[in-house]
Structure formats: structure tokens, C-alpha cells
C-alpha positions as CSV (number, residue, x, y, z in Angstrom):
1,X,-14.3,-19.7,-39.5
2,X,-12.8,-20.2,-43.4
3,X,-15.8,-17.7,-44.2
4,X,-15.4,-15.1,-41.3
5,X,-15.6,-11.6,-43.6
6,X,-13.6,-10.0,-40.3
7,X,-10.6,-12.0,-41.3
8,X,-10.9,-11.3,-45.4
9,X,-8.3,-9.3,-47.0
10,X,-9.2,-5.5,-47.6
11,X,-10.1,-4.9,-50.8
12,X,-7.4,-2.5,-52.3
13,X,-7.3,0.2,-55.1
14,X,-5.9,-1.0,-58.4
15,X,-2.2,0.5,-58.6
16,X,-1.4,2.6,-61.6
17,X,1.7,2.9,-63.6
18,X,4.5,5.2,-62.5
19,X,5.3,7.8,-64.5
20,X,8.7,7.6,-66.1
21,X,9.0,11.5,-65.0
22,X,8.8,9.8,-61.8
23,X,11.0,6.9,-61.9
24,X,14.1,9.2,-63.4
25,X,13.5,11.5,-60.6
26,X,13.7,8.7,-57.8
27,X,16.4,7.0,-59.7
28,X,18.2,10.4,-59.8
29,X,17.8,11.0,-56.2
30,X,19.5,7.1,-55.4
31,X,22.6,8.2,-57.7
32,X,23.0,11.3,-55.8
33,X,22.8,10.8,-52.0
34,X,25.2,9.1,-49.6
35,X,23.2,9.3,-46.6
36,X,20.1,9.7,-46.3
37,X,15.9,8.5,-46.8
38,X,14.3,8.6,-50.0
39,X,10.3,8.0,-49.1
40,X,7.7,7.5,-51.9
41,X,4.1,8.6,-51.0
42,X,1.0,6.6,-52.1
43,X,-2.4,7.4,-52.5
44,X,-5.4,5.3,-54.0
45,X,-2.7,3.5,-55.8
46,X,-1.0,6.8,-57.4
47,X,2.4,7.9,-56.6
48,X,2.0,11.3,-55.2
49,X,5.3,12.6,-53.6
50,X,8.6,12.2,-53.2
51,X,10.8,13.2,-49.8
52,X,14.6,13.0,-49.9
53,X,16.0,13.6,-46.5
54,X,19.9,13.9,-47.1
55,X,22.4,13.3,-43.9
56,X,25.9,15.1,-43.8
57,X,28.2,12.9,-42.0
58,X,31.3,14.6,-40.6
59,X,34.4,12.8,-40.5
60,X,35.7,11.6,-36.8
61,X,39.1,13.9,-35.6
């Protein structure tokens, strides 16, 4: 089976650079939250969005 095509790799888009625009606004985003998800979104190999989903944790009383 070394030459099955069903168990070959998908071929897969060649990834482009990130822009630094991009990179200072996720790096922003990590400096600024204490809870939380910060999801990247990735199309043909491009960054295309950015989520930041920030948590408010009350203290326990």
C-alpha cells in the first residue's frame, strides 16, 4: 500500500506572509486581555480575521 493515493497527504495552499498590521494587532490583543480567546482565521493560506472573545471574571464573596 506505500503507493495508495487515498492515504497521500492533501496537497495544501502555499501560506503567505502575515502582515505586520496583523501581527501588532494580535500581539496587541495578547497584552491586553486576561481572560479570554483570541482565534486567527485562515483562508487559502491568507490570514483573514481576527476574533477576540474577552471573559469578565468576578471575584468570589
Amino acid at each position: 500500500m506505500p503507493n495508495d493515493s487515498r492515504f497521500a497527504a492533501p496537497a495544501t495552499p502555499r501560506a503567505e506572509a502575515v502582515p505586520e498590521a496583523a501581527v501588532a494587532q494580535i500581539v496587541a490583543a495578547l497584552g491586553r486581555i486576561r481572560f479570554g480567546d483570541i482565534r486567527l482565521t485562515v483562508h487559502e493560506g491568507r490570514l483573514v480575521q481576527l476574533d477576540i472573545t474577552e471573559r469578565t471574571r468576578f471575584a468570589q464573596t
